[in-house]
N, C-alpha and C positions, 0 to 999 in steps of 0.2 A: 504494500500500500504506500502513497505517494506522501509525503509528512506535507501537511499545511500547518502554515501559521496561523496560532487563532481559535482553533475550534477546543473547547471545553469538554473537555472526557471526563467519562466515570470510570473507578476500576473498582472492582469484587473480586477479592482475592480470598482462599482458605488452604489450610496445610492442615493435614492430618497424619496422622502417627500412631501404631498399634504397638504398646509399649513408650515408655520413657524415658531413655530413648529406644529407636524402634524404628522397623520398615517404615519409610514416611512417602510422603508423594504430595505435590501442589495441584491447585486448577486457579482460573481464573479467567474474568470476561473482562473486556473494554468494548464501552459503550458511548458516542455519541454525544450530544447535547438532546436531541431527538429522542432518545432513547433506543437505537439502530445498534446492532451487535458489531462492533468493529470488528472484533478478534477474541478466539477463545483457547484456552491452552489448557496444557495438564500433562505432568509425568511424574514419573519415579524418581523419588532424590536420593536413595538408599537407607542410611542410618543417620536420623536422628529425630531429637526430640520434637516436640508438638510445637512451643515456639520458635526451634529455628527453623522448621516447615513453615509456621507461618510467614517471620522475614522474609522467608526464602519463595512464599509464593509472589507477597506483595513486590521483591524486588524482581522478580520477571514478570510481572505485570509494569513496573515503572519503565522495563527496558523495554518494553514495548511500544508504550505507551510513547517513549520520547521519541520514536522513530513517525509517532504521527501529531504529534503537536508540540508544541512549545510553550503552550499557554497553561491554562488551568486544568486541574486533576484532583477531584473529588475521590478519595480511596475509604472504599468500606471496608471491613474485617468484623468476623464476629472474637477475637481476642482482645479483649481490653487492656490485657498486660500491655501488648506489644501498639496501642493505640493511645495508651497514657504514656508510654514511654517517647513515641514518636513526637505528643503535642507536652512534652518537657513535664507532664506532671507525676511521671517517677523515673528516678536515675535508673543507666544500667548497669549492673553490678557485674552480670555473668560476663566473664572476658569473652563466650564466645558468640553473644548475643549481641555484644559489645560491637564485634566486627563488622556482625549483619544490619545493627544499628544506624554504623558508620556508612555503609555503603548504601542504605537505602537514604540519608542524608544526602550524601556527594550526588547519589540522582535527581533529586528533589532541586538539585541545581540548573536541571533541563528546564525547568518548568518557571511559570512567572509567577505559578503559586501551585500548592500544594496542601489540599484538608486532610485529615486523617480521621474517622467518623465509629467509632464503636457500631455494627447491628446485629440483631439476632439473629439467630438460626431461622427464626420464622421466615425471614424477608425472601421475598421468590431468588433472589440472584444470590444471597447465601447461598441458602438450602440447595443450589443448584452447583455450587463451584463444590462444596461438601460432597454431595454426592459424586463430582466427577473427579476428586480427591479419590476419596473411598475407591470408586469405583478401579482408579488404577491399582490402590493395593487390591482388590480382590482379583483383580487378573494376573497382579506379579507375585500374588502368594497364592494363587491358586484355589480361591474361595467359589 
């Protein structure tokens, strides 16, 4: 897809992990200003925990994301941890949480702005990256 300047995206990002840590896998959608499915993704990360699945989805949703706009990016997540640490209302301690921190930061630098939005599992475009989460682990473990 061809990156314009300008247009206002959504990203819905989730990471899941069976065990703590544990076979993990990301998914996530980018969406539009419209509400139009830009792009949707999802695979296998191997081993690790449940938050660094989650950094690890939202930051291939940002690299994505930068290759089609420059402007504004609304990002959901239903992990609060990694959604209060993003908007500075809890430090991060874990050194390795620490890194994925750092680097969803230095992305955040593509963009002219960047929200970071706590939602539940209920929202259709959670419940939807969760499932296509999950659903990778159940093909790469054999469920």
């Amino acid at each position: 897809m061809q990156k314009e300047s300008g247009p206002h995206l959504t990203v819905y990002s989730d990471g899941a992990s069976r065990g703590n840590p544990g076979p993990a896998a990301i998914a996530g959608e980018i969406s539009s200003e419209n509400g139009a499915l830009l792009k949707a993704f999802s695979r296998f990360l191997g081993k690790r925990t449940n938050n660094e699945a989650e950094y690890e989805a939202l930051i291939a949703a940002l690299e994505i994301a930068r290759h089609l706009t420059d402007d504004q990016v609304d990002c959901f997540l239903d992990s609060e941890l990694v959604v209060k640490q993003l908007n500075g209302e809890y430090r991060v301690r874990n050194p390795r949480l620490r890194r994925l921190w750092e680097k969803t930061c230095e992305l955040c630098k593509s963009f002219s702005s960047v929200s970071f939005n706590h939602a539940l599992r209920r929202n259709e475009h959670i419940d939807r990256v969760d499932s296509q989460a999950n659903s990778v682990l159940d093909k790469v473990l054999g469920q």
